[in-house]
GULUM-231458 format. One line per 5 residues: number of its first residue (from 0); for each residue x, y, z of N, C-alpha, C. Coordinates in Angstrom, 2 decimals, always signed. Each point is the difference from the previous one (the first is absolute). Example, Ala and Ser with C-alpha at 12.3 -4.5 7.8 and 13.67 -1.06 7.14 Angstrom:
BEGIN
0) +13.19/-5.69/+7.80/-0.89/+1.19/+0.00/+0.90/+1.20/+0.00  -0.35/+1.05/-0.72/+0.82/+1.19/+0.06/-0.77/+1.09/+0.73 $
// end
This chain:
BEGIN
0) -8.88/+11.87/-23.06/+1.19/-0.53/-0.64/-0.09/+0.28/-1.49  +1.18/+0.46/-0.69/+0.23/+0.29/-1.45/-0.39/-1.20/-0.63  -0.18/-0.10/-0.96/+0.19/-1.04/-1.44/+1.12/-0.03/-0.17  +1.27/+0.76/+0.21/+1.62/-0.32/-0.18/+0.03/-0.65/+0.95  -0.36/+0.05/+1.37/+0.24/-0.41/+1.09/-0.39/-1.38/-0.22 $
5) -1.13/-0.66/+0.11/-0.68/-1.23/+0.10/+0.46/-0.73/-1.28  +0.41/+0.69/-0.99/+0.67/-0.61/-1.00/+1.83/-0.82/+0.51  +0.08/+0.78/+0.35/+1.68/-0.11/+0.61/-0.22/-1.30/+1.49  -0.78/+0.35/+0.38/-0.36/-1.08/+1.26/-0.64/-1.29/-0.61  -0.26/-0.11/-0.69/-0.62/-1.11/-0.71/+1.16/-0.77/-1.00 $
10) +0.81/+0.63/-0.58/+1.13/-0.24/-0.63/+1.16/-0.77/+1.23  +0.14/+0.64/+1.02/+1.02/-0.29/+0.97/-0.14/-0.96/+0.53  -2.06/-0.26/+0.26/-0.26/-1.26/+0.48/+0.50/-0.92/-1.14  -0.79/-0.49/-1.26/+0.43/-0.82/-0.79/+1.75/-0.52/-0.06  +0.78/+1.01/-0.06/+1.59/-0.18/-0.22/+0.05/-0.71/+1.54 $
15) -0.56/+0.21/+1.48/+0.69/-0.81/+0.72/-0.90/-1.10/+0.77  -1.08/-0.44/-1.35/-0.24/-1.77/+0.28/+0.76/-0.71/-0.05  +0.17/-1.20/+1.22/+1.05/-0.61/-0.39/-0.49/-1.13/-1.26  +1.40/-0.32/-0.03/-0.52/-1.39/-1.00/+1.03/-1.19/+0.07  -0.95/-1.01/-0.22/+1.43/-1.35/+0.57/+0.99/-0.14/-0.94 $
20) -0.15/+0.42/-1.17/+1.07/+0.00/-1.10/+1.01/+0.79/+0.61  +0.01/+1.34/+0.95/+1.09/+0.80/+0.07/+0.59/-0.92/+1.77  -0.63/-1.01/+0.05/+0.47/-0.57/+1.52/+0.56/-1.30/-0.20  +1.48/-0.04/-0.31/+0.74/-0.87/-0.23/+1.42/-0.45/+0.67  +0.61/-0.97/-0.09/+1.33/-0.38/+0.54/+1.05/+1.08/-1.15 $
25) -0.23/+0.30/-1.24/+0.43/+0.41/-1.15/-0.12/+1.49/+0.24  -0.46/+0.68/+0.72/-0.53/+1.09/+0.44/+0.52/+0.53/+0.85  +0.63/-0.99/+0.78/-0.28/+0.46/+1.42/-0.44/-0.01/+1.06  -1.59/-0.34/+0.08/-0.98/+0.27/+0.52/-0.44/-1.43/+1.14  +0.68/-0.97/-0.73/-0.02/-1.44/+0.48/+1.50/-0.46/+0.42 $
30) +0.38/-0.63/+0.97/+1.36/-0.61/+0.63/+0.07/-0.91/-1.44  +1.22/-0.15/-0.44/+0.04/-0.96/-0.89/+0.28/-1.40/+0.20  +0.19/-0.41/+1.54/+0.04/-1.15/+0.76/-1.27/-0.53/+0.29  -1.38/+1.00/-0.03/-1.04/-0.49/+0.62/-0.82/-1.09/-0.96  +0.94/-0.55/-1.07/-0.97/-0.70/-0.87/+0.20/-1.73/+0.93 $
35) -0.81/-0.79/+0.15/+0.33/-0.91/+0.63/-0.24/-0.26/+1.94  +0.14/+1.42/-0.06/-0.09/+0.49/+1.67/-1.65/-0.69/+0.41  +0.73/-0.78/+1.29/-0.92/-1.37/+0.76/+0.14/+1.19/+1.40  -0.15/+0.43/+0.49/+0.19/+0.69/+1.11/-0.90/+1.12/+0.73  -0.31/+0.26/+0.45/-0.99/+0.82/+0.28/+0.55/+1.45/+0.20 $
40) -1.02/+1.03/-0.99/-0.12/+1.00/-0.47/-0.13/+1.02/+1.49  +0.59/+1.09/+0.51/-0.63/+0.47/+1.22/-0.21/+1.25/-0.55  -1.13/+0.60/+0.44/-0.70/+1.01/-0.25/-0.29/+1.00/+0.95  +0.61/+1.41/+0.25/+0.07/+0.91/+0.88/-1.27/+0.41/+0.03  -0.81/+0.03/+1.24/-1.24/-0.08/+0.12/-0.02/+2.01/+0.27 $
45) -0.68/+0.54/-0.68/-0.17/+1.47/-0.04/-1.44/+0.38/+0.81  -0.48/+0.97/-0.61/-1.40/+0.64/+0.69/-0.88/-0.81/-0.55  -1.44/+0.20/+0.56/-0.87/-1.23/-0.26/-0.56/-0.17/-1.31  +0.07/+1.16/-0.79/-0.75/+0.23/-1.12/+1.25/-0.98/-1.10  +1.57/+0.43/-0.16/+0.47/-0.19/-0.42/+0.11/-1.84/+0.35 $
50) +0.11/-0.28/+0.84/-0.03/-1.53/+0.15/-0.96/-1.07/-0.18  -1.22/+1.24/-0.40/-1.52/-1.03/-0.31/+0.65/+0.04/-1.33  -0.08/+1.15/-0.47/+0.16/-0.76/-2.00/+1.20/-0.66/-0.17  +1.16/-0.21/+0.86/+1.62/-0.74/+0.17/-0.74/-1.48/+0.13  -0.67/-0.26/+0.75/-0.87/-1.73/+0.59/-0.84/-0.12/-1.32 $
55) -0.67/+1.00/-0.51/-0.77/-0.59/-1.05/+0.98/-0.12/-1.08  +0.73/+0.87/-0.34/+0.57/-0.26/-1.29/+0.86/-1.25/-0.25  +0.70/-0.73/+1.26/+0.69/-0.84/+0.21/-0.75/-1.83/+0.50  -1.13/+0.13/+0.44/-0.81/-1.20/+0.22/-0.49/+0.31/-1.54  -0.32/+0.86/-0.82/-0.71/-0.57/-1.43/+1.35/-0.55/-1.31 $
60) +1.06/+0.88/+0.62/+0.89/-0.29/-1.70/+1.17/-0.56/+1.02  +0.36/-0.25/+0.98/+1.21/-0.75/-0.09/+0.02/-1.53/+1.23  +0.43/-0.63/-0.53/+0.00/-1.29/+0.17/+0.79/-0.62/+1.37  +1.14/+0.84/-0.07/+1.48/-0.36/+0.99/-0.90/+0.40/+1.17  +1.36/-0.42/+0.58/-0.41/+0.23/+1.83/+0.06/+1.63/+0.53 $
65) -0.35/+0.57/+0.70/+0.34/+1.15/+0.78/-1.02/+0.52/+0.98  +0.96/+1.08/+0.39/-0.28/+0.08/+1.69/-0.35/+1.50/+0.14  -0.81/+0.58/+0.77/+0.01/+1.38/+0.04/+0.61/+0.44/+1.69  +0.54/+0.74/-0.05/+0.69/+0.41/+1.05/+0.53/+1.25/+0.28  +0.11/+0.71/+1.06/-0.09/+1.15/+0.57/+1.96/+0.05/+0.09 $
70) +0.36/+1.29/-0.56/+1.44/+0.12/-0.47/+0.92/-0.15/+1.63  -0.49/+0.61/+1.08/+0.78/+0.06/+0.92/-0.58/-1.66/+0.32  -0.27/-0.84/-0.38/+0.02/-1.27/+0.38/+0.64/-1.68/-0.89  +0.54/+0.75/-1.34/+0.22/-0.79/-0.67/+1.59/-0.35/+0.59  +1.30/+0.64/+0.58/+0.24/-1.26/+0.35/-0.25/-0.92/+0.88 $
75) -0.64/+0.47/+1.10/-0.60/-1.13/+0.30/-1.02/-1.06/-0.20  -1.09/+0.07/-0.67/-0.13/-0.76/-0.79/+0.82/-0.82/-1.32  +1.02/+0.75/-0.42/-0.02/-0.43/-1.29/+1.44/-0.20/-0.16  +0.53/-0.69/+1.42/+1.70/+0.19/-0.23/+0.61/-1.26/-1.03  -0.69/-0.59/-0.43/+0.62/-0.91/-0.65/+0.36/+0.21/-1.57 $
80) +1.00/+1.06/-0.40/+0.01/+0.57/-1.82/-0.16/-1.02/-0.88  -0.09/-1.45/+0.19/+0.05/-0.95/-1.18/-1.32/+0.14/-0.43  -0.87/-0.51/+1.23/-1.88/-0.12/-0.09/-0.64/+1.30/-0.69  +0.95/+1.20/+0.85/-0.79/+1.16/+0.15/+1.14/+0.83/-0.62  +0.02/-0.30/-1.38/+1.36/+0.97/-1.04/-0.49/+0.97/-0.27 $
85) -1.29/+0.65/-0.75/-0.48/+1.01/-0.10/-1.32/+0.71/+1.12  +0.26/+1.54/-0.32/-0.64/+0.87/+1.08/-0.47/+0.89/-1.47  -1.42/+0.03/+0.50/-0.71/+0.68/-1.67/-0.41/+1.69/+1.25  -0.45/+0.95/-0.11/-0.38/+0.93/+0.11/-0.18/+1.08/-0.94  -0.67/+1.11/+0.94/-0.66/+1.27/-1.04/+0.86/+0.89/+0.26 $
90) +0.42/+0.99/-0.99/+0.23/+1.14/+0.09/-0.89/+1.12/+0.09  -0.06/+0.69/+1.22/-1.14/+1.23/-0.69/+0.18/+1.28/-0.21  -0.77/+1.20/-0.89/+0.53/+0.81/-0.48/-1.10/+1.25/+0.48  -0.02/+1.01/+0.40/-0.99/+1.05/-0.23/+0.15/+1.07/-0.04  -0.80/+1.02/-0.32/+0.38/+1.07/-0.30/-1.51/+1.09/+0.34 $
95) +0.17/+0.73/+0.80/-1.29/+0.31/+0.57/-0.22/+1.90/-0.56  +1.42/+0.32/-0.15/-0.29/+1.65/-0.30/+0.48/+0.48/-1.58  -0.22/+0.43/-0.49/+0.47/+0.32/-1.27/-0.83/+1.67/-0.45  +1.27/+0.60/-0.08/-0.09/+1.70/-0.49/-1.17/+0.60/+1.09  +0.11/-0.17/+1.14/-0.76/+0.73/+0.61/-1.70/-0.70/+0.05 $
100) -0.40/-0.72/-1.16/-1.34/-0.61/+0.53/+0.17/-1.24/+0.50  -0.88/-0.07/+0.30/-0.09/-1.53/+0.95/-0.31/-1.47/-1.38  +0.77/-1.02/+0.55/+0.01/-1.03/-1.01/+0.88/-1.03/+0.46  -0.60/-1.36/+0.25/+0.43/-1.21/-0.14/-0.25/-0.41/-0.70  +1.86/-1.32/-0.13/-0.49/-0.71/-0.97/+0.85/-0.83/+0.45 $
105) +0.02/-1.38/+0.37/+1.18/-1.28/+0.42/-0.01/-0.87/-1.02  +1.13/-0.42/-0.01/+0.00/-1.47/-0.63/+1.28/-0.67/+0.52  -0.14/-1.55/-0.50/+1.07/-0.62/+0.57/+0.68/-0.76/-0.65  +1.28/-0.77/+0.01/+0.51/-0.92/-0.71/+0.33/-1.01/+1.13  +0.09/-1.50/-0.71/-0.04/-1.21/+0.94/+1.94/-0.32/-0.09 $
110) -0.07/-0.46/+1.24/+1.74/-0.28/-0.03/+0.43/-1.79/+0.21  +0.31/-0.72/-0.14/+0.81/-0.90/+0.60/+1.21/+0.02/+0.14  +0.91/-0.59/+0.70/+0.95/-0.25/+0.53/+0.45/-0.82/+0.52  +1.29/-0.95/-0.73/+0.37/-1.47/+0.38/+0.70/+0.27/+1.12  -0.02/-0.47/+0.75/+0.18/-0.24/+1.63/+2.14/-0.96/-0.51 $
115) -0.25/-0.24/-0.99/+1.44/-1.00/-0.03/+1.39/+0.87/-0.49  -1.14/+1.02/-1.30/+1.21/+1.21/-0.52/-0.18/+1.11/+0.16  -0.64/+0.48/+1.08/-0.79/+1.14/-0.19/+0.66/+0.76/-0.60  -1.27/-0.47/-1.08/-0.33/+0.73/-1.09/-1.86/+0.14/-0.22  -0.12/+1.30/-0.48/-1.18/+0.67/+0.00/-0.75/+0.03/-0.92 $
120) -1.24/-0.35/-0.61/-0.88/+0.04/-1.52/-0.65/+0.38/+0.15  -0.69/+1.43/-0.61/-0.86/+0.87/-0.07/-0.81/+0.21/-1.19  -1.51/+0.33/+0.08/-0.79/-0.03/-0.54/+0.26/+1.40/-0.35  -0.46/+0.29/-0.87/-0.67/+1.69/-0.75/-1.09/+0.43/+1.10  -0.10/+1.36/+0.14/-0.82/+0.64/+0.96/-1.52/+0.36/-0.88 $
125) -0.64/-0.43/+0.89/-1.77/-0.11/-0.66/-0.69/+0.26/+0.79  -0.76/+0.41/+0.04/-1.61/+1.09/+0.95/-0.75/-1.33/-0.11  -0.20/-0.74/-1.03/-0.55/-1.24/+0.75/-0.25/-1.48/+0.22  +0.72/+0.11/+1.32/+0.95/-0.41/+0.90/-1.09/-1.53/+0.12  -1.25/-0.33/-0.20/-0.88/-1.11/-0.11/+0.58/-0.90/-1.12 $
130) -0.46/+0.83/-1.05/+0.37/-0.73/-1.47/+1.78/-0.22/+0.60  +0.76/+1.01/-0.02/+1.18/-0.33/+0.12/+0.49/-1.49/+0.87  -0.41/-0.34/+1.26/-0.28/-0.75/+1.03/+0.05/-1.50/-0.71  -1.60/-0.12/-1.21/-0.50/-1.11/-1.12/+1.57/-0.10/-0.61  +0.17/+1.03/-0.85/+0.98/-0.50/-1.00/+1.62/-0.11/+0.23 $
135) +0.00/+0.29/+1.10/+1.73/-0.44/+0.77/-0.29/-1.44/+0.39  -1.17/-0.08/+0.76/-0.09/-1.70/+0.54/-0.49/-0.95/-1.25  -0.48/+0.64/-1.25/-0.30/-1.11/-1.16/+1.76/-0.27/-0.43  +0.76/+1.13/-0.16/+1.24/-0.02/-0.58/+0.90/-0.97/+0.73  +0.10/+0.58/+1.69/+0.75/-0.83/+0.45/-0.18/-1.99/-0.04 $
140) -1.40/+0.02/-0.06/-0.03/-1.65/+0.04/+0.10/-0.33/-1.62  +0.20/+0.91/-1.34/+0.22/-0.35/-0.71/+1.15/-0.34/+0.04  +0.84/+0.89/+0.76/+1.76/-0.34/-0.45/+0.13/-1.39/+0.83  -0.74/-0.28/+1.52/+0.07/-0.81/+0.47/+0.20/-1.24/-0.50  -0.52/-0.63/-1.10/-0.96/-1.01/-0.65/+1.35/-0.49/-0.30 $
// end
C-alpha cells in the first residue's frame, strides 16, 4: 500500500467517526418527540456480531426500556405503536470490487423510525459501526432525559 494510499484511508476513517454532537433531534438524527419517551425502544435484531456490540452499547449508555427483535416478527410482537413507537435499525453498506482489484470496505448508518408518523432518522454512515452503536444509544437517552 502507497503512503498516498494509507494516508487517504486514515483520513476517511477519522472524517467518519461518529460523534454524539452530530446525533441530535436538531439534526435530524434523533425523533424530536423522543425526549420524554417512557416506552420501549425495539431494536431490529441483525447478524450476531452486529447485535453483540447493539446489547453492549445499549445495557452500558441507555437507561429506557427496549427489546431486540427479529424484523419479520415485530408485528407480532410489537403490535401495540403507543408502548412500541420507535423501531431503531442498521443500515448496511458494502462495496467489495473497485477498478478491477479486489477491496472491501462496509459501513453503516443507524435508522429509527416512529411507528406513529412514519417518519425516518438517520445517522451518518461510519465503518465503525461499535463506536457508532455507543454514541447513538448515549445520544438517544440523552434526548430521552
Amino acid at each position: 500500500m502507497s503512503l498516498t494510499a494509507l494516508f487517504v484511508f486514515i483520513c476517511i476513517g477519522i472524517a467518519s467517526t461518529p460523534s454524539k454532537k452530530n446525533m441530535t433531534a436538531e439534526g435530524g438524527q434523533v425523533p424530536p418527540d423522543f425526549k420524554g419517551y417512557t416506552g420501549t425502544l425495539v431494536i431490529v435484531s441483525s447478524v450476531n456480531s452486529w447485535d453483540k456490540y447493539a446489547k453492549k452499547a445499549f445495557e452500558e449508555n441507555y437507561q429506557g426500556k427496549y427489546i431486540f427483535v427479529r424484523l419479520n416478527e415485530i408485528n407480532a410482537k410489537c403490535a401495540d405503536k403507543e408502548e412500541y413507537r420507535y423501531i431503531m435499525g442498521n443500515n448496511l453498506t458494502t462495496t467489495s470490487e473497485v477498478g478491477g482489484n479486489f477491496s472491501y470496505t462496509s459501513s453503516e448508518s443507524l435508522c429509527m423510525v416512529d411507528r406513529q408518523t412514519n417518519k425516518s432518522y438517520c445517522t451518518g454512515s461510519s465503518a465503525f459501526y461499535a463506536k457508532q452503536l455507543k454514541v447513538y444509544a448515549e445520544a438517544l437517552e440523552e434526548a430521552r432525559k
